[in-house]
Every structure is written in C-alpha cells, then in structure tokens.
C-alpha positions in Angstrom: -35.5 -1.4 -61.1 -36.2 -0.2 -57.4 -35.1 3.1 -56.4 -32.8 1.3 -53.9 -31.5 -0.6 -56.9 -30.8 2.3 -58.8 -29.1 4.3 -55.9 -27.1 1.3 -55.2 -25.7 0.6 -58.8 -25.0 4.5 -58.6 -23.0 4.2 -55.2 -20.9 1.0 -56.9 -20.5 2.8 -60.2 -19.1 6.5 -57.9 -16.8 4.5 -56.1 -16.6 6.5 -52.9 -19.8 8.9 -53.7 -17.9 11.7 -54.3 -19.6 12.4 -57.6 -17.0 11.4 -60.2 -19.3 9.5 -62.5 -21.3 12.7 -62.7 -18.5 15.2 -63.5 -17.4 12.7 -66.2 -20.7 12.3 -67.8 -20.9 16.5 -67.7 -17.5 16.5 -69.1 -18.1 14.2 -72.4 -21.6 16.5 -72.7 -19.7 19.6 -72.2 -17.2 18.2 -75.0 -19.8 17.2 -77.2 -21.9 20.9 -76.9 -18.1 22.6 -77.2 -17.8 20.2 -80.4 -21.5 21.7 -81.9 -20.9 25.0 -80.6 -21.6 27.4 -83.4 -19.9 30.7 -82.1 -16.3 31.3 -80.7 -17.8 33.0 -77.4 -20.0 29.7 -76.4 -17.2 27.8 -77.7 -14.5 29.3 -75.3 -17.1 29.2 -72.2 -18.0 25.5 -73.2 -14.2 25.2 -73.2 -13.6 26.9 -69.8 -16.5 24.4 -68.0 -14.5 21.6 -69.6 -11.4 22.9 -68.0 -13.1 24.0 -64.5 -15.1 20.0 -64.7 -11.3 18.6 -65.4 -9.8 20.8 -62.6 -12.1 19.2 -60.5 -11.6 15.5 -61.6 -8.2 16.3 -61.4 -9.1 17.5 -57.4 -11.1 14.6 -56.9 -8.4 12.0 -58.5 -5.9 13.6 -56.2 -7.7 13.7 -53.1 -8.3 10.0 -53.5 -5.1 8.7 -53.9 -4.1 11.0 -51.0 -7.0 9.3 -49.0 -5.8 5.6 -50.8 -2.4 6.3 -49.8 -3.4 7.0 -45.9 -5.4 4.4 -45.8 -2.3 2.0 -47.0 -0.1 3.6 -44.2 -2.6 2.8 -41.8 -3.3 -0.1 -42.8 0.3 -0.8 -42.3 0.3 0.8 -39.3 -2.8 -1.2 -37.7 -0.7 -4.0 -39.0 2.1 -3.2 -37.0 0.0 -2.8 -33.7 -1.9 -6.2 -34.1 1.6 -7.9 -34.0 2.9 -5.5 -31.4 -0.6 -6.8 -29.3 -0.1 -10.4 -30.4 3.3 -10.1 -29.1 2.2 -8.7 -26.2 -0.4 -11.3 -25.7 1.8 -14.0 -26.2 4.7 -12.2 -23.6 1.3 -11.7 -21.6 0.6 -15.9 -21.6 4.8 -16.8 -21.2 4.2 -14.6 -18.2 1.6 -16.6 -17.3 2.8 -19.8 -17.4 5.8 -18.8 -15.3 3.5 -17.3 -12.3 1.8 -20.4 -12.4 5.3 -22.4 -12.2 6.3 -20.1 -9.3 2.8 -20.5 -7.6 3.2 -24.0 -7.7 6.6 -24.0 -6.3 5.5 -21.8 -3.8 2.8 -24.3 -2.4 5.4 -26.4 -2.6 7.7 -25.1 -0.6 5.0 -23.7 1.9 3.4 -27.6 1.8 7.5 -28.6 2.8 7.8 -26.0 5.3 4.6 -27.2 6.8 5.4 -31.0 7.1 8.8 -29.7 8.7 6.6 -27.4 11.0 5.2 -30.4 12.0 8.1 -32.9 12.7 9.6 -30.2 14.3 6.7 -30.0 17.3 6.7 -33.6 17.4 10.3 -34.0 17.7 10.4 -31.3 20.3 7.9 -33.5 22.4 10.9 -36.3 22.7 13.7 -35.5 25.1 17.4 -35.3 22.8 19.6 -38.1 21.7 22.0 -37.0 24.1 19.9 -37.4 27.4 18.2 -40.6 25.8 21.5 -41.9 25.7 22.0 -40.9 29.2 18.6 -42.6 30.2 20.1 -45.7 28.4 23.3 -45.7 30.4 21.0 -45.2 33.9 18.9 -47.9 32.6 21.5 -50.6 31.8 23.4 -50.2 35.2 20.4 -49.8 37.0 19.5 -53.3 35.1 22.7 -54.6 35.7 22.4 -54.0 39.5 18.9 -55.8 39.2 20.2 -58.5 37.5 23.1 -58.7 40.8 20.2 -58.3 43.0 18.8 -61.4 41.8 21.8 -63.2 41.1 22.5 -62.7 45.1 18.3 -63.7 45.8 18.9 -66.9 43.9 21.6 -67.7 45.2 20.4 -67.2 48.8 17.3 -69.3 47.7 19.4 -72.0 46.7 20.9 -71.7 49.7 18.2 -71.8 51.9 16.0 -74.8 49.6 19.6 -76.9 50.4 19.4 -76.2 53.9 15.7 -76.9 53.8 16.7 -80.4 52.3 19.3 -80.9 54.7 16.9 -80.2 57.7 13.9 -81.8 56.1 16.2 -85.1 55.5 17.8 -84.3 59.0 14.3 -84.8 60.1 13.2 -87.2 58.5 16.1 -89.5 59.3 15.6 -88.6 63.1 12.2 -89.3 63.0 13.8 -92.9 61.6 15.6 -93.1 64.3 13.0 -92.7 67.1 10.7 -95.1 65.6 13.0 -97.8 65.4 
C-alpha cells in the first residue's frame, strides 16, 4: 500500500478523524496489559487508563452525536429555507407573469389612446355635424334657387327660339310674298 492509501483507509476507518479507532485499539491493549498485570499497583493504574481512555470515548461518542444531532437540525433547517426560496422563486415568477400581463395591457391601452389621439386631430380638421348640416341646408336652397334660375332661362329660351321661328317663318313667308 501507498502512504496515501494507508492514511486514507485510516481517515474511513476514524470516521470524522477525531481519533476513536486509536483510543479503542489503546483500550483493548490497556485491558489486555490490566489482564497480565502481575501486581495490584500496575493493576489499578492499568485500570484507571482504562477508565480515563473510556471517559474519553465516552467524550468523543457524545460530542458526536451532539455534532450528528446539529447537523440533522440544520439540515432540516436548510431544508426549510430552500422551500421558503423556491417559494419565493416561484411568488417571484407569478409576479412576473402578471407585470408582463400589465405591461402588455399597458401598450395596449397607450397603442388605443394613440389611434384616438389620432382620429381626434383628424376629426378636429372637419367642421361639426351641426354646421355641415347648416352648409347642407345653404347648399340645397341655394341649389334650389339655381335650379329656378334655370327653370326661368329655359323658359325665356323657349321663348325666344318660338319667337325666332315665328319671325324666321314670318320672314320667310314675306319673302314669298315679294317674289311672287
């Protein structure tokens, strides 16, 4: 094996590298020199390392369920705030969609506004219905005069093409009457 092999196998056997495999492997050697300890002095100070290496597993134990138990809560609680931010995301896009709705409403209504704008200027440009219908009125009796006018001219024309005849056969029959 490597020593990067070694080291690694170490770090997955520890767990968290805090040295438990270690302590353990101290413990069972401590256990087995309390077990072949020949006096009662050794004995009890093989004994107390035991106790002081179990203290500390103990310690360590502890410590990392405190440490598994945090990182449950905030785990829960990173949990919580991705669904507060994919709510707030998704209120974020709703929000969205409805600007865009009003945007284009708005355009529309400016567009409408516009094309009224417009009409309006070219409607001011013609004269109102009521002095149109005004014109109208000044316009039919002035045609209606016109059309008197000519009635009258005709009828003077007539007149005159009849007396024209008259004198032209008046003429004629006189000229008639001095050849013969």
């Amino acid at each position: 094996f490597s020593s990067d092999e070694v080291i690694r196998k170490r770090l997955l056997i520890d767990g968290d590298g805090a040295g438990d495999d270690r302590r353990i492997n101290l413990l069972v050697k401590s256990f087995i020199k309390w077990c072949n300890s020949g006096s009662q002095e050794e004995g009890y100070s093989q004994y107390q390392r035991m106790l002081s290496t179990l203290s500390q597993c103990e310690f360590s134990m502890g410590k990392t369920l405190l440490v598994y138990d945090m990182n449950l809560r905030e785990m829960e609680n990173y949990e919580k705030i991705y669904k507060d931010i994919e709510n707030s995301i998704a209120a974020a896009h709703e929000k969205i969609s409805e600007c865009k709705k009003q945007i284009l409403q708005a355009k529309r209504i400016r567009k409408n506004r516009q094309e009224y704008d417009a009409l309006a200027k070219v409607i001011q440009h013609h004269p109102d219905r009521h002095e149109t219908l005004k014109q109208l009125e000044a316009l039919g009796k002035e045609l209606q005069h016109l059309s008197h006018i000519k009635e009258n001219v005709e009828d003077k024309l007539e007149l005159r093409r009849k007396q024209f005849h008259v004198l032209l056969s008046t003429i004629h029959e006189l000229q008639q009457t001095l050849e013969s």
